[in-house]
N, C-alpha and C positions, 0 to 999 in steps of 0.2 A: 640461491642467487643464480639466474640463470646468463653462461656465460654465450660472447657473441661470437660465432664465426669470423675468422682471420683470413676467411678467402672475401674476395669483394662482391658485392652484389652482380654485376654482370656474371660473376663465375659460378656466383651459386644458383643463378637463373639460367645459365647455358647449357648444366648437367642435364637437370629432366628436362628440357624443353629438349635436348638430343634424342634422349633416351624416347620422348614420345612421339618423334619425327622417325627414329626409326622403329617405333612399333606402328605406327599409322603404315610405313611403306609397307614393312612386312604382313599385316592383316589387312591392308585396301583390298588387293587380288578376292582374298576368300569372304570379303563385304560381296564385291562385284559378283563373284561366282552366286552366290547365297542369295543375292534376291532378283539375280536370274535363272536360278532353277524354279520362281516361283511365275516364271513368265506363262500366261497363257496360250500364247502364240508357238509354232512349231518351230518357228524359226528364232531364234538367240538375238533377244534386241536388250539394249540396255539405253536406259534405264526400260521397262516395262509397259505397255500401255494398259494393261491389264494384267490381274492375279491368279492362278491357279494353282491347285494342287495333283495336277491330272498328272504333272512327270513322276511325283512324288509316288504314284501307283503304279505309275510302268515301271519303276526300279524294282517292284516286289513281285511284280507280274509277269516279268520280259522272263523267258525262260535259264536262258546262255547266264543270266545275273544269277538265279537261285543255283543253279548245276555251279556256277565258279565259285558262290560263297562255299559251298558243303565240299569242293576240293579244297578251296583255300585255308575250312575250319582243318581237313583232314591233315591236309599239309604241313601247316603251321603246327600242331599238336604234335605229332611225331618230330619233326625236323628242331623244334623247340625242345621236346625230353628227350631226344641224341642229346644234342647239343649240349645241354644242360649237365649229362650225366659224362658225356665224354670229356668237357671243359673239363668239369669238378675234378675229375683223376689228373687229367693234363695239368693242370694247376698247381694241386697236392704236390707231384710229382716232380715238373720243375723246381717248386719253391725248397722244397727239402730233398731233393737229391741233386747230386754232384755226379755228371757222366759225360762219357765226350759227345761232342754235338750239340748240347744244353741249347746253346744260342742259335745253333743254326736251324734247330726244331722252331724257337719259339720265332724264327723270322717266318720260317713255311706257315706257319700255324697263323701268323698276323697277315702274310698276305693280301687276303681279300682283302683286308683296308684299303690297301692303295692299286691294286690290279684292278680295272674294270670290269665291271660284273658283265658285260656282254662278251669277255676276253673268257670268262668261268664257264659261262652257259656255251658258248661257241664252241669251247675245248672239249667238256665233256658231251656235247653233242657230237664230235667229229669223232671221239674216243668209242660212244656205245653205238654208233655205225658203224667203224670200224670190226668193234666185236661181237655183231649182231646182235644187241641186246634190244628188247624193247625196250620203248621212252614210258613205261608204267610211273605209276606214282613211287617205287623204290628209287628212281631213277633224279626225278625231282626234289624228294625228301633229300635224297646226296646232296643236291645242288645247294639245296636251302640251309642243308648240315655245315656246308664250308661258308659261306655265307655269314652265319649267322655267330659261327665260332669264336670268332676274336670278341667278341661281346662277351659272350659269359665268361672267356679266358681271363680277360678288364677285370669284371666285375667281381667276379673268385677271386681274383689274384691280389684285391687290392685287401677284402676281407683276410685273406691268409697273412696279409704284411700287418693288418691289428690284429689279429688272435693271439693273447696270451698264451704261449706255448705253455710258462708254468701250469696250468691250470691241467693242459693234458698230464704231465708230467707227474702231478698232483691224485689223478686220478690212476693213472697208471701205478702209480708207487703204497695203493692202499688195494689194490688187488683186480682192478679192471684190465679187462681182456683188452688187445688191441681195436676188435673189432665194438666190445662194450662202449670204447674208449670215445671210437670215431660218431657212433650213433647216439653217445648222451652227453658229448660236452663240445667235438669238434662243429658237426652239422647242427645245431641247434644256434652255435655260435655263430655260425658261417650262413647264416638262413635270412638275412637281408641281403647279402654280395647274390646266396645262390636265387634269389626269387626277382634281386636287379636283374641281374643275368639274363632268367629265363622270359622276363616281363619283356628286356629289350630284343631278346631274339624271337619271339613270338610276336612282334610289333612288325621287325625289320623283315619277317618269313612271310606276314602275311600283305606287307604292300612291297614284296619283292616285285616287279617285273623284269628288268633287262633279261637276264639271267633264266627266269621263267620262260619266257619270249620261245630261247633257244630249247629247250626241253620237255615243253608239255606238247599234250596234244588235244584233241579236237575232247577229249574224255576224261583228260585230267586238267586242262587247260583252270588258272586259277581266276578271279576276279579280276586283280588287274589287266589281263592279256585278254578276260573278256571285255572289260572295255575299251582297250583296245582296239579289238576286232568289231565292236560296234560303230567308234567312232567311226573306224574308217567306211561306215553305209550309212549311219544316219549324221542329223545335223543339228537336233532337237535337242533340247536343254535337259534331258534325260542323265546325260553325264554330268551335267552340273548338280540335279539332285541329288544323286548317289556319292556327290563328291561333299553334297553336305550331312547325308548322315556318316558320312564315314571320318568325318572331321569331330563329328555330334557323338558319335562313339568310343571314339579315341580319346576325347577330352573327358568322357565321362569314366573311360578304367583308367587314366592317369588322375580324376581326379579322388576316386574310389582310391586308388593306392596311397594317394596323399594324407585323403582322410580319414583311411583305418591303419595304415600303417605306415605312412611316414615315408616320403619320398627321402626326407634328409637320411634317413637309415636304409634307404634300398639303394642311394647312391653313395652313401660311405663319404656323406660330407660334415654330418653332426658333428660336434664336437664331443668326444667324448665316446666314442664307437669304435 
């Protein structure tokens, strides 16, 4: 017997027609952008009077684009497994110990949430001038390292509040080493928070700019700062294409995570995890 809704029809017609009023507002922009990167013309007209795919090769061909993706790959990679590996201890470590300062570590450590990133990049630029350091890619991977930490901090921490502790305990009490302990029942457990983690700080590391802005240079300079520094000379629809694969990219390793392993279990929202 199928029963009827006791909300009224205007209510149950006003839900999604919201919900797809503001998904039209939130995806128009990247309609608009998407099939003006496909304009022929050098100049950005919309709608198009003709089709091409000529910006679509300058993105692969422009130099300053391939030198910022192979810093941005370089960057993201390191600044992503810091993160990931310093998080996971930081995590551990608040969650099961008890020491003075507890809280005022884990405010430092959240931070960058709510500081602006151009307040990060500005600081530690005025900091390694100060102590004549070069702006090398160490310098940058720091930047990307604070950055990207409260993520995996999130994402570990939320995994460590579901881990059956029995289970170590369990293991522990039939003859495993601490270190046995940690590599076959804790990390294997904890291996959707640590791969959320590392997924979202490798996202957030590699379309960093503000922050970027203040610390790279002409050598380590990453993708975003290179385009950037393009818009600011050209005027061609060359950044609209590269703004669509890079939209074309992203949905395709968020959707790769969905569909080999489960975005509900990298975000620690299943039931039952």
């Amino acid at each position: 017997m199928r029963i009827k809704s006791a909300l009224p029809l205007p209510l149950r017609v006003a839900g999604p027609l919201l919900v797809a009023i503001l998904l039209a507002f939130v995806l128009l922009p990247v309609v608009v952008v998407t099939i003006a990167a496909f304009n022929e013309k050098a100049i950005i007209t919309f709608p198009p009077e003709s089709y091409s795919l000529t910006w679509f090769a300058r993105v692969f061909s422009y130099p300053d684009f391939r030198d910022g993706f192979r810093a941005s790959l370089v960057i993201t990679g390191w600044s992503s497994f810091i993160a990931l590996v310093v998080g996971t201890c930081l995590s551990i470590a608040v969650k099961r110990l008890e020491f003075p300062g507890r809280q005022t570590l884990l405010a430092i450590l959240h931070s960058p949430l709510v500081v602006p990133h151009f307040t990060l990049g500005l600081g530690l630029l005025i900091l390694v001038s100060q102590a004549s350091i070069d702006r090398s890619y160490g310098v940058v991977i720091l930047c990307h390292v604070m950055l990207v930490l409260p993520f995996v901090l999130k994402s570990v921490y939320v995994s460590m509040e579901n881990l059956d502790a029995r289970l170590e305990q369990a293991a522990a009490s039939l003859g495993g080493s601490p270190l046995k302990v940690l590599f076959t029942i804790t990390i294997p457990l904890l291996a959707p928070g640590l791969f959320g983690g590392w997924l979202f700080a490798a996202i957030m590391s590699f379309s960093e700019f503000t922050a970027s802005l203040f610390v790279t240079t002409q050598d380590t300079q990453t993708l975003p700062v290179s385009m950037y520094n393009y818009v600011r000379e050209f005027a061609d629809p060359t950044l609209a294409a590269l703004s669509v694969v890079y939209i074309a990219v992203t949905a395709c390793v968020l959707a790769f995570a969905n569909y080999f392993l489960g975005l509900g279990k990298i975000l620690n929202i299943e039931e039952g995890h």
